[in-house]
C-alpha positions in Angstrom: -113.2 -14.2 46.9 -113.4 -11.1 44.9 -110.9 -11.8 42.1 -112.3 -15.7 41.9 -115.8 -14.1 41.3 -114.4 -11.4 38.7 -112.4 -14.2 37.2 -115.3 -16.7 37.2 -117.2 -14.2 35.2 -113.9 -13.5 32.8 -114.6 -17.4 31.9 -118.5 -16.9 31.6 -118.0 -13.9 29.6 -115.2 -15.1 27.0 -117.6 -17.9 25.4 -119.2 -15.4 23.8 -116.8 -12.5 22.7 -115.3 -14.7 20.0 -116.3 -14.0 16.4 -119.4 -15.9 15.6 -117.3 -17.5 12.9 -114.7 -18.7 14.6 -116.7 -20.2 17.2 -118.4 -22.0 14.7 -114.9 -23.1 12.8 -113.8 -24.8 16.0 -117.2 -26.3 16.9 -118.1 -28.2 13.6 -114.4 -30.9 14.4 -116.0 -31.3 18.1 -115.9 -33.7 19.4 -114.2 -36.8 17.5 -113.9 -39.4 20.7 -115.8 -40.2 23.6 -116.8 -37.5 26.7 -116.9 -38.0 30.5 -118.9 -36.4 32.5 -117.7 -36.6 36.6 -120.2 -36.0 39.4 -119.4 -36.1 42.8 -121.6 -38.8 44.0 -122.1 -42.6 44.3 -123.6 -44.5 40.9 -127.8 -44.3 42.0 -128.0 -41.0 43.8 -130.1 -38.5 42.8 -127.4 -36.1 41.0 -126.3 -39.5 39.3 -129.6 -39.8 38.2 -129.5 -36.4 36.8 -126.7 -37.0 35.1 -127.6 -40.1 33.3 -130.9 -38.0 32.1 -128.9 -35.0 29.7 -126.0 -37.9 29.1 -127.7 -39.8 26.0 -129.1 -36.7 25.0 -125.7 -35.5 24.2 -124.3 -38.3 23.3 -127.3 -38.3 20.5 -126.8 -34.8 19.7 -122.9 -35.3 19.7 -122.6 -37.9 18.0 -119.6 -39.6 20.5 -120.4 -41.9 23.7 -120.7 -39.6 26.9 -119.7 -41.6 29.7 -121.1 -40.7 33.8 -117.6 -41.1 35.7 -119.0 -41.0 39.4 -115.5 -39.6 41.8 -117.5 -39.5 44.8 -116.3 -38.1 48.4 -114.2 -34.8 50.0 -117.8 -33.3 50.2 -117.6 -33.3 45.2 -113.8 -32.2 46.1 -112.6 -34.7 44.2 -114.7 -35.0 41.4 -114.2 -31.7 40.8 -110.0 -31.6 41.3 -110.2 -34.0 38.7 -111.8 -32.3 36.3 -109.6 -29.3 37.1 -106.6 -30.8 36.4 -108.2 -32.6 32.9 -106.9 -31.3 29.6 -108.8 -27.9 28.6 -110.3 -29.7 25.5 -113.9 -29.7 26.2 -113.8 -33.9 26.6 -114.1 -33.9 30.3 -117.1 -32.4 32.1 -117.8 -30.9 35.8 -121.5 -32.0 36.9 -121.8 -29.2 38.8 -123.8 -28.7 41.8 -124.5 -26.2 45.1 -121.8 -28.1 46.9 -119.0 -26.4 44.4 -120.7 -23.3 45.4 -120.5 -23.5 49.3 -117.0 -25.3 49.0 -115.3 -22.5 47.9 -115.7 -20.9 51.8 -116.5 -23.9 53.3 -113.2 -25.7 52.4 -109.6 -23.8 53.2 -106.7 -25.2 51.2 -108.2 -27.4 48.5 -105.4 -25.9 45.8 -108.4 -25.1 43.8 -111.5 -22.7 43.3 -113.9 -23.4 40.8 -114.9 -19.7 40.4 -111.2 -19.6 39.1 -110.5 -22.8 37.8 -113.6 -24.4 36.1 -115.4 -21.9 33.4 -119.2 -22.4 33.0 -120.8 -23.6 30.4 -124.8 -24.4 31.6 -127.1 -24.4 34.0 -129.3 -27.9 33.7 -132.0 -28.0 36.5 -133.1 -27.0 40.0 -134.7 -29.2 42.6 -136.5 -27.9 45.2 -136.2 -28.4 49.0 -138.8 -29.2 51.1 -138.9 -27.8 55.3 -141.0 -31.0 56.8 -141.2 -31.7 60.6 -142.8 -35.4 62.0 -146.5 -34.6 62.8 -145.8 -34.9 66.8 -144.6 -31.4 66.4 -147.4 -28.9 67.0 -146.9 -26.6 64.3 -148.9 -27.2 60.9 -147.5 -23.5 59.3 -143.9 -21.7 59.1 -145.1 -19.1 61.2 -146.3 -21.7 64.0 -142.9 -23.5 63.5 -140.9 -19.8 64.4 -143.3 -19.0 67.2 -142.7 -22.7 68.6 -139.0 -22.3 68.3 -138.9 -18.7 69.8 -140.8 -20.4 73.2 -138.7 -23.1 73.3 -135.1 -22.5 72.4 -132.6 -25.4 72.2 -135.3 -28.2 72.3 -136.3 -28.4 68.6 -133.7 -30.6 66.6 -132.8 -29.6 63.2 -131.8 -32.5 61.0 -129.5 -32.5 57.9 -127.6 -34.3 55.8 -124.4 -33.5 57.0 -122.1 -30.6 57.8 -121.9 -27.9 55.1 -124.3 -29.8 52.7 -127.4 -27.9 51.0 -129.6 -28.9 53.6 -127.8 -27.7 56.2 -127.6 -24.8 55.0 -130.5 -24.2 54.2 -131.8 -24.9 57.8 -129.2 -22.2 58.9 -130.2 -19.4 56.9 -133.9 -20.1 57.5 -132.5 -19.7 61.8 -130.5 -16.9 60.7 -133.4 -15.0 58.6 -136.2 -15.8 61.4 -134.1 -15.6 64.5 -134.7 -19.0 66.0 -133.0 -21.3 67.6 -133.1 -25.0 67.0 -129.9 -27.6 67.7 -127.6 -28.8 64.4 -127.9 -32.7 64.5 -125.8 -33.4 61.3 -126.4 -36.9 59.7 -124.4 -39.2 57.2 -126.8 -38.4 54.2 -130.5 -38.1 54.0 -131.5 -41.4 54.4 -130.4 -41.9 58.1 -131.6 -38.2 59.0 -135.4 -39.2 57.6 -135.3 -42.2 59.7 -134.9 -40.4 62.8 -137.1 -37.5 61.5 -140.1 -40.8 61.3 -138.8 -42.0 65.0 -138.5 -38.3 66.7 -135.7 -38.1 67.6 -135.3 -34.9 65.6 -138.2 -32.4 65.0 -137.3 -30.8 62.1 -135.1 -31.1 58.9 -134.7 -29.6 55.6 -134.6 -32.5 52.7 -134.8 -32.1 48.6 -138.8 -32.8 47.6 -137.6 -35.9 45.6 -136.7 -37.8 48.7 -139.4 -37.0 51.1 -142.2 -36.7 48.9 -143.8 -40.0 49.2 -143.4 -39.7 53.2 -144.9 -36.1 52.9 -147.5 -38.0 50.6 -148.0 -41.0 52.7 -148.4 -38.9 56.2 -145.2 -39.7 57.8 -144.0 -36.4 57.7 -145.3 -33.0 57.6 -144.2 -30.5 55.2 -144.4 -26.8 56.2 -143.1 -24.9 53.3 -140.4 -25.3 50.0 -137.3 -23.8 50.1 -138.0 -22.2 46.2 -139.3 -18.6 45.2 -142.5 -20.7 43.7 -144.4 -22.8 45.0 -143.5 -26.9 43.9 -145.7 -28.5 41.4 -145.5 -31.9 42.8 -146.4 -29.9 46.4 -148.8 -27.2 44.8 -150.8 -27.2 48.1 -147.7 -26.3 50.1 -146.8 -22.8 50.5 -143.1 -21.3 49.9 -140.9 -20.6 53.2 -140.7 -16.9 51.2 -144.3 -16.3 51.8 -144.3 -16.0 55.4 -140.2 -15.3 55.9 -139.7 -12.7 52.6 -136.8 -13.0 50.8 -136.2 -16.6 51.5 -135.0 -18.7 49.3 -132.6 -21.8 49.0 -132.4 -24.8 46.2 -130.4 -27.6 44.9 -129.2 -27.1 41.5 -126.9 -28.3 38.7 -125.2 -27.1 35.7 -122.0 -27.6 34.0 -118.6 -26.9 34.0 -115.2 -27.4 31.8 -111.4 -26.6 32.9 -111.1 -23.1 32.2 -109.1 -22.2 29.0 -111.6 -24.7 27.5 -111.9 -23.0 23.9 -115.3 -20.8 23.8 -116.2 -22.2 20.7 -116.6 -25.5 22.2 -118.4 -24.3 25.3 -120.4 -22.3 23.0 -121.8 -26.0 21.3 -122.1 -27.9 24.6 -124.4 -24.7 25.8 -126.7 -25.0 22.8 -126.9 -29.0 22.9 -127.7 -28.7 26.7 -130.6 -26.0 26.0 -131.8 -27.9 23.3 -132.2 -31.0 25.7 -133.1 -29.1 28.2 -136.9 -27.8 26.0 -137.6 -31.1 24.0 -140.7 -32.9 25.6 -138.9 -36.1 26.6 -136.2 -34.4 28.2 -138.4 -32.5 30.3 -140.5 -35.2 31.2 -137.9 -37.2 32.6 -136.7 -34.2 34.8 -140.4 -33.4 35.7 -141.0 -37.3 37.3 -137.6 -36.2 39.3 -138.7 -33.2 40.6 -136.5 -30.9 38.5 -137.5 -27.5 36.9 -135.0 -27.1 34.1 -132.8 -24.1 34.9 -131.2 -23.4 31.1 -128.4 -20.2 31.4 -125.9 -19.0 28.8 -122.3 -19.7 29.7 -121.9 -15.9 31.5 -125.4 -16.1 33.1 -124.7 -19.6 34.3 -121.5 -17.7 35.4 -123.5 -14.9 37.2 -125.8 -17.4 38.9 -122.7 -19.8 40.4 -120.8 -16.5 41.5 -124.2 -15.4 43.5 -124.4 -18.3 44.8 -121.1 -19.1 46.1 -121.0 -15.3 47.4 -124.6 -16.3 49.5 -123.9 -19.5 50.8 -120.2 -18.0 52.2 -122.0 -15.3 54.2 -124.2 -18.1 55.7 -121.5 -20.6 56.5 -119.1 -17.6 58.2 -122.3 -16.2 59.9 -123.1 -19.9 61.6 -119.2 -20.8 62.0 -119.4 -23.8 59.7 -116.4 -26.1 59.5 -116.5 -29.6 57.6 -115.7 -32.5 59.7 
């Protein structure tokens, strides 16, 4: 784990030792045919979604077609052995998200580590996570919710969207961090673990704001606090988990990554393009109606953040014995 972190950061770092010259010698023949990007999700999810946001931006800025290649399944394995094994010519593009992160420990044998094998090149947004419980549940605060589960351990269900996704993990550092216990009931994506959140057959879950928010809005469900260091502004009213439980804090996120030995100068230009999207108006609009906060890094601090990350999320997932199914 070590040496993939220190070599992660070797990746981050090397976009920006080169001569500011030759960086800009290599850039100005990029690119001269079309780009993918792959993300690890079906065509219509929200990380699609994402993607098809910054996508005609560079495509505008790049002045080739940049094509969304969706490679879902293996929990974004695949999407992201494919980009892994792609030519290091800055053409084909990682859509990274927290699953490469919590893949590196939560996966054994994959025959690849992105903290080795894909070098960074931006961070693009974060989306905050919501902890909501169905209003049957006599708890209208965080603290009420931990001094509920402390009385009754083992009879609060805690939904997610599956083993070793975000919002599972999220739910288990929140139980590690206040010492509760509440049953795992893992789900086949969000969708079917909101349905039984509405029905009560689980009590509590821990979903991305974009997908509860109009049941939050509507009633249905109750939320209790965001899983961000600040407080949401499409949930202003609703405090962070952090307030009452310090030093909590969990989100999804996204950024982008390249094969590594992708030339620096190249990474260098895709970095710029992306933070230039990433503060025009429209752009930012468009992320705002999503739910996004636009999260723009340098190459080695987008290199920095991913290695935190994946060195956070591995503590959690040996602490709670996590294994994918």
């Amino acid at each position: 784990m070590k040496n993939s972190r220190r070599r992660f950061l070797q990746l981050a770092a090397a976009a920006v030792t080169l001569p500011a010259a030759a960086r800009t010698a290599s850039a100005q023949s990029y690119p001269t045919r079309p780009l993918r990007i792959v993300v690890g999700f079906p065509a219509g999810s929200s990380t699609d979604i994402q993607a098809r946001v910054m996508g005609p931006w560079l495509s505008e800025r790049l002045g080739q077609p940049v094509v969304i290649e969706n490679k879902p399944g293996a929990g974004t394995n695949i999407a992201a052995q494919a980009v892994v094994n792609a030519p290091p010519d800055g053409y084909t593009l990682l859509w990274m998200t927290s699953a490469n992160a919590s893949n590196v420990t939560l996966y054994e044998g994959l025959g690849f580590n992105v903290l080795r094998d894909i070098a960074p090149v931006a961070g693009i947004v974060r989306l905050p996570m919501v902890l909501e419980v169905n209003p049957s549940v006599p708890a209208g605060t965080i603290p009420e919710l931990i001094a509920l589960a402390k009385t009754s351990p083992d009879k609060i269900n805690l939904a997610s969207s599956g083993i070793g996704s975000v919002s599972h993990l999220a739910g288990e550092l929140f139980k590690a961090m206040t010492g509760v216990t509440m049953v795992h009931v893992p789900y086949r994506g969000s969708p079917p673990a909101l349905a039984d959140l509405f029905g009560g057959q689980v009590q509590v879950m821990v979903d991305a704001v974009p997908a509860s928010l109009p049941h939050i809005r509507s009633g249905a469900l109750r939320a209790l606090g965001v899983t961000t260091a600040a407080r949401s502004d499409v949930l202003p009213e609703v405090p962070t988990i952090g307030e009452s439980v310090p030093g909590y804090e969990a989100s999804v996120w996204i950024g982008v990554g390249a094969p590594r030995d992708t030339p620096p100068a190249i990474i260098d230009r895709l970095n710029r393009e992306v933070a230039a999207g990433l503060a025009d108006p429209r752009i930012k609009a468009q992320y705002a109606e999503l739910g996004s906060a636009p999260m723009p890094f340098a190459p080695d601090e987008y290199g920095a953040f991913v290695a935190a990350e994946t060195e956070k999320w591995a503590k959690v997932i040996r602490g709670a014995h996590i294994k994918p199914e």
